[in-house]
Phi, psi and omega in degrees: 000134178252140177246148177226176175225144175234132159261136178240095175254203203257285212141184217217029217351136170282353168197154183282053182246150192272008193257337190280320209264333161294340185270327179305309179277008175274325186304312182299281213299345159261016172296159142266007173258356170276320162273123160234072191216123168341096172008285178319311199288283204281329205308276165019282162275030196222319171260346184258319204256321204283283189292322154216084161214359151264009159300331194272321180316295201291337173285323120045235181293326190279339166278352171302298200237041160296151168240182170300353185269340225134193166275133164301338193291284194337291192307300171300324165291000180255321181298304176304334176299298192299311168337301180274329158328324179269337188274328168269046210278011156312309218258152169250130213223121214209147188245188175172127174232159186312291205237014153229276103254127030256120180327187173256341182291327160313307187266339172296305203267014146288327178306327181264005138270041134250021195055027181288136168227026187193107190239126156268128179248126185232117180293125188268056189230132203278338178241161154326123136202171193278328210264359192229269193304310191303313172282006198262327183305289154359281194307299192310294163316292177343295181310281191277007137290005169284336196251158178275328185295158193214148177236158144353112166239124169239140173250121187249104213271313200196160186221012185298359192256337183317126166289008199254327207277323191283286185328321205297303203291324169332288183322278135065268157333268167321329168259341155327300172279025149291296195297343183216099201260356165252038178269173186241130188297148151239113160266153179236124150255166171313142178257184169217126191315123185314009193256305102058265170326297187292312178291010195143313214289098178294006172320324164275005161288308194277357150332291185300294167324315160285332159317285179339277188317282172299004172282314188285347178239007153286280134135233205265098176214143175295130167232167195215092174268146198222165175225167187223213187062018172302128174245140156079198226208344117003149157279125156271166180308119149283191306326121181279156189297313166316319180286339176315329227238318189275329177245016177263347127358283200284329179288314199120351174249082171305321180259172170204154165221134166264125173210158184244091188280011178255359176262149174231005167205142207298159164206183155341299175257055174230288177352269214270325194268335194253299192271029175240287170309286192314283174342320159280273201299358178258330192269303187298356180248007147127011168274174181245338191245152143222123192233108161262153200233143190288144166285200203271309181102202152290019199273152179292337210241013177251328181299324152337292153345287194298315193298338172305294182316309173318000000 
């Protein structure tokens, strides 16, 4: 038996341009587990009023925090790949993302030429949604139903419960407030359209629950948990982090430390929307400190992480 891991995160433009970041969001934005709105409906605004005119905003913001290597989102995911790769050097260990290269239809079928006959697949999403983990499943099914052959498939729908996982954030967390033992916490997850939630999606249960969990190894500190990333004209999860960011200033908590336990690598909305946007709107509504604290990253101890889950 060969065993391999497929890591999946969502994808990436390949450069920061606007021809580029359109060919990205045409891809996303016609999931249907991400859009869940009637064909018939969505083509329409998605192609007349959406692409073109938000490729250029978003290339944008994406040349804000390109680096000379790259996307960061890429860039990290390959340093974890590789990262684990070593730690597995039995397994053959591979990345892949929903809407760029390398696909996941890519990366399965090196995997069926390399002989994997037993694959773990890991969604780099630490909680559940339909709009994230759900699509990846997707993907994943989709591929071998073309083929006859089938391997071993272990699927890993979440990891928000990983005792590795909680601690990473804590520390995380606990030496930040050595430097600053009176700020007030924010965690920000990514948000999802409130109807999503209401049909089913558990997703803001296992938030609250990961919130929950590290606050119990923090202890007694003030937080505000939020969500960000509204897309589109829809109700989303509250609160958001941005109104989060104009009132707690006005509150009385002049400093903040910010953290995103649902990213598990810096991206567009960890960079340019939390430690740019937000940060402006928490210093210009009258705060002093504002401390983001980085998703894992390269870190060995999220690389640690996976080989568990593997």
């Amino acid at each position: 038996m060969k065993k391999g891991v497929l890591l999946v995160n969502l994808g990436t433009p390949t450069t920061p341009t606007a021809p580029a970041v359109r060919s990205y969001l045409s891809r996303f934005l016609m999931d249907r587990r991400v859009i869940d709105v009637p064909r018939p409906v969505w083509w329409p605004i998605l192609h007349g009023m959406i692409l073109p005119i938000r490729p250029s905003r978003s290339a944008a913001l994406y040349r804000k925090i390109w680096t000379k290597q790259g996307s960061p989102l890429l860039l990290y995911t390959q340093q974890q790949t590789r990262q684990l790769q070593r730690l597995l050097p039995q397994q053959v260990v591979r990345y892949a993302m929903c809407y760029s290269a390398p696909t996941v239809d890519t990366a399965l079928q090196e995997m069926q030429q390399l002989g994997v006959t037993d694959l773990t697949v890991i969604p780099q999403y630490p909680q559940y949604s339909t709009t994230t983990v759900g699509s990846v499943f997707d993907q994943v099914a989709a591929y071998f139903m073309q083929h006859s052959a089938l391997p071993q498939l272990h699927f890993i729908s979440s990891f928000y419960q990983e005792p590795r996982y909680i601690k990473a954030l804590a520390n995380q967390i606990k030496r930040a407030l050595i430097k600053q033992p009176d700020a007030h916490l924010v965690f920000s997850y990514h948000g999802i359209p409130q109807k999503y939630a209401d049909n089913g999606d558990p997703y803001p249960q296992q938030c609250t629950a990961t919130t929950q969990q590290v606050m119990t190894l923090v202890g007694d500190v003030p937080y505000t948990q939020s969500y960000q990333s509204k897309f589109g004209p829809g109700q989303w999860l509250n609160p958001a982090t941005a109104q989060i960011m104009h009132q707690l200033p006005q509150q009385g908590s002049k400093k903040v430390i910010i953290i995103t336990p649902g990213f598990v690598a810096d991206c567009l909305e960890t960079l340019q929307e939390i430690n740019h946007e937000n940060c402006d709107y928490f210093i210009t509504s009258g705060g002093t400190d504002f401390t983001y604290l980085h998703p894992f990253n390269g870190s060995q101890t999220y690389t640690q992480l996976l080989a568990t889950l593997a």
